[in-house]
N, C-alpha and C positions, 0 to 999 in steps of 0.2 A: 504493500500500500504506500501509496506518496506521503512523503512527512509534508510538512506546511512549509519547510522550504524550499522543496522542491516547486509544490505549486506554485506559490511568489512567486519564486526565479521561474517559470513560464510564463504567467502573467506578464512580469517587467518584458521576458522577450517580446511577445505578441504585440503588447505594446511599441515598444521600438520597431515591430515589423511597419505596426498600422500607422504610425507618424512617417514612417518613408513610404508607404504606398498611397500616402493624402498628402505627401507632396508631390509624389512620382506626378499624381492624378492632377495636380492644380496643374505643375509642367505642361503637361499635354495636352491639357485644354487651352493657356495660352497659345502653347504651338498651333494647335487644330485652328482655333480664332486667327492667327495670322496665314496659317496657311488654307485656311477656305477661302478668305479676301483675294490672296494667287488666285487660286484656281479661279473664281469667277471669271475675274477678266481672261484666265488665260480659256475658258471656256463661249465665252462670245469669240474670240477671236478667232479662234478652232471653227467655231460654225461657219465664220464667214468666209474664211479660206475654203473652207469645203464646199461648199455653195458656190464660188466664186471658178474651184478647178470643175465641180458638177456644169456649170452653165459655158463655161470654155468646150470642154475635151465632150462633152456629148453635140457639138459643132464641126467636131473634127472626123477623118476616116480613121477607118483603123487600125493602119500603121501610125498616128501620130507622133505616139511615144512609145516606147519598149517596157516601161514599167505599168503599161495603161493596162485593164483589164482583157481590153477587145485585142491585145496585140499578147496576152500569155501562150503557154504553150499548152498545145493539147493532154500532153502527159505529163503526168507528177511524180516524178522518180525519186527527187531530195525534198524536204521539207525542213523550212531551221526554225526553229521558236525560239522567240525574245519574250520572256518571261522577267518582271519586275517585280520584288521583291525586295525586304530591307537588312542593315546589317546587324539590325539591336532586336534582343528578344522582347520578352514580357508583355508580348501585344496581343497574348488570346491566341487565335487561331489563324492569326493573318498571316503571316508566310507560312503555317502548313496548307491553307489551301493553296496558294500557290505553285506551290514544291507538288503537291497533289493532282494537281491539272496538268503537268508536264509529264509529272510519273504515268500518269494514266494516258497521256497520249500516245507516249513511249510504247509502253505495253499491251496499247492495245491496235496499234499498226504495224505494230515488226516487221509483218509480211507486206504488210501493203506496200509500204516505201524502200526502198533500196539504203536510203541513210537520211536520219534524224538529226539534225545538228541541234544546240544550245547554244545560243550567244543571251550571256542572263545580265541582271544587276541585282544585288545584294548577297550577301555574306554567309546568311541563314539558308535560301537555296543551294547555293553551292554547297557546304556543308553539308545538306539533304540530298542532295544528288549523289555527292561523293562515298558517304555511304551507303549507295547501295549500286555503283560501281555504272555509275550514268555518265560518262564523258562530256564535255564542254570545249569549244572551240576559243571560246574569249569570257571575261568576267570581270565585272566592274565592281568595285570593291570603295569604300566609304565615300560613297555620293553622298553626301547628309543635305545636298542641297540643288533644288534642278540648276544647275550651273548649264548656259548654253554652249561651253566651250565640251561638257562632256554629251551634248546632245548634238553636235556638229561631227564628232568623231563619231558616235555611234550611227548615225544617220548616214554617213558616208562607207562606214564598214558594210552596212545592211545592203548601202544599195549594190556593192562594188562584189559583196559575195552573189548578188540577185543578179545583175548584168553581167558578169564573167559566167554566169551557165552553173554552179559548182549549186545552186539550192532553186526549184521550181516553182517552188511558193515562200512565203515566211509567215508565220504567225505570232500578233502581239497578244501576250497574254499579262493582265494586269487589275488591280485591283479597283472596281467604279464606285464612287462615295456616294451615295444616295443620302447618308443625314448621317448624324451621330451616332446613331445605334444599328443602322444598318449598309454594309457595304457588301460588295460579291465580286465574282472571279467574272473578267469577261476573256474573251479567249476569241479572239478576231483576223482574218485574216488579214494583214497588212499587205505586204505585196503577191502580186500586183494589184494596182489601186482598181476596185471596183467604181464606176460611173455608172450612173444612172441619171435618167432623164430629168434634166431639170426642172424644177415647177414654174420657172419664171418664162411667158410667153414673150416677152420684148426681146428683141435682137440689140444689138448695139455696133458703135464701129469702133473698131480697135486699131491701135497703135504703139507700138509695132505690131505686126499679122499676128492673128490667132497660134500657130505654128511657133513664131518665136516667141510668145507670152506662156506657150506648153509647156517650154525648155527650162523658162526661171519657177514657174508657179509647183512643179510638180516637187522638185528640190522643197520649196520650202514649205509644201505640205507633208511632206516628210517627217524634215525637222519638226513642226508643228503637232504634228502627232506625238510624236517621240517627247517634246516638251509638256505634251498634256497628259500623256498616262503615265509618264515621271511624279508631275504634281497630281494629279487626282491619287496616283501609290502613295503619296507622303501625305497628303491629306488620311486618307482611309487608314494609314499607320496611325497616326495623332490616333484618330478614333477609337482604334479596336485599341490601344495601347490605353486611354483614358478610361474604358470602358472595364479594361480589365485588371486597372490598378482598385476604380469603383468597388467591384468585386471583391475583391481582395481585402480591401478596409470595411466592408460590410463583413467579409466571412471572419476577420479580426476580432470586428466585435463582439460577434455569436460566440468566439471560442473564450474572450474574454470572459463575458457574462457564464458562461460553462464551469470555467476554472473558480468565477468569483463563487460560485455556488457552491462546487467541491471548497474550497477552500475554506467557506463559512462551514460548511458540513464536517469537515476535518477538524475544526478547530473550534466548535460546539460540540463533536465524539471526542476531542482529548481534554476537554474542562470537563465534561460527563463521569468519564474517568477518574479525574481525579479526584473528582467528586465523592465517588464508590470506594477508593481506593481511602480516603481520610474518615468515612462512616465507618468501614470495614475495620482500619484499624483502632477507632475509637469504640467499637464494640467489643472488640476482642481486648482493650483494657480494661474495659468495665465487668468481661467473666473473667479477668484472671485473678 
């Protein structure tokens, strides 16, 4: 049975747990508050590029571009996924679905593709991969912040593995913040760019030609993408990682209030005692 100092010295821990898991928690809710104000804007901006290559390239035939959807190839022999994930733990379940949706990609095409590449970001995938003997071509390692100098290199990796012929598709897999309590895995194909028909009926006149505005626009929807599911990933971190320090300081309390109980109960069974223990022998002086 636990003496009473045992339980103390638990209580004092939990305690100490739950004051660093209600600060973890206030951290990452400032974080999440600055980084949703990011993503906003960088999520209007995203639309309008994308609307703006949708109302170009559905103008064009269908060689325009090489990376256009109407110009892929018929057959899909390599596939590379870029999967986004972080390098800090303690965030719930958010880089295991990640690491999850790649495993399960992996394992369940074998056959179908000829070779599966990785080119990832964050520290905890890799890690998840590496043990359970998942190979990776490239890995970006302490992003803590959408820097566009590492989304210019990775955007130019992507495209230069997609136009050298070496991968027939790519897919971004990445985490989408829908609110504070809930976010999910999206798993999308990045290249080559799907277009579709655009909802805007006005034509317009352009300068330089359509064809040379294809050349700059598609580049930096690219990047553009690659910057928005970097930030919406570090958003949706904040989250889950707020969420589940939350947790953490609520499940504190329950075991404190637990311990307070044993501990009152321990220590109203050893005053009881001693109680027994001074009648007992005030009795036994009184027959002798």
């Amino acid at each position: 049975m636990a003496t009473l100092r045992d339980v103390r010295r638990k209580i004092n821990s939990i305690q100490s747990t739950q004051t660093i898991t209600r600060t973890m928690r206030m951290v990452s809710a400032s974080k999440l508050a600055r980084a949703q104000t990011t993503l906003e804007r960088v999520t209007s901006y995203a639309g309008k590029i994308e609307e703006l290559l949708k109302r170009v390239a559905s103008r064009l035939p269908e060689d325009a571009h090489p990376l256009l959807a109407k110009a892929k190839k018929e057959e899909i022999k390599n596939v590379l996924l870029l999967p986004i994930a972080s390098d800090r733990g303690l965030s719930g379940a958010f880089n295991l679905n990640i690491s999850k949706a790649v495993e399960d990609f992996i394992r369940t095409n074998q056959g179908k593709y000829e070779k599966v590449g990785v080119y990832l970001v964050g520290k905890k995938i890799r890690d998840y991969l590496k043990r359970r003997h998942i190979e990776t071509i490239k890995e970006w390692i302490d992003v803590k912040t959408v820097d566009p100098n590492v989304v210019d290199a990775i955007a130019s990796d992507i495209t230069n593995l997609y136009m050298d012929g070496e991968y027939d598709r790519v897919h971004l897999i990445y985490t989408h913040f829908r609110s504070a309590v809930r976010q999910e895995v999206l798993f999308q194909e990045f290249l080559p760019i799907t277009v579709g028909e655009s909802e805007e009926m006005l034509d317009y006149l352009y300068e330089p030609k359509m064809e040379e505005i294809i050349y700059e626009l598609v580049p930096q929807y690219i990047k553009t993408k690659i910057y928005f599911a970097l930030a919406e990933s570090q958003t949706s971190e904040h989250a889950a990682r707020m969420a589940a320090m939350e947790n953490a300081t609520n499940n504190c309390g329950e075991l404190i209030t637990y311990l307070t109980l044993v501990y009152n109960k321990t220590r109203q069974q050893s005053i009881t005692n001693e109680m027994m223990d001074i009648v007992g022998g005030a009795e036994a002086l009184q027959s002798a």
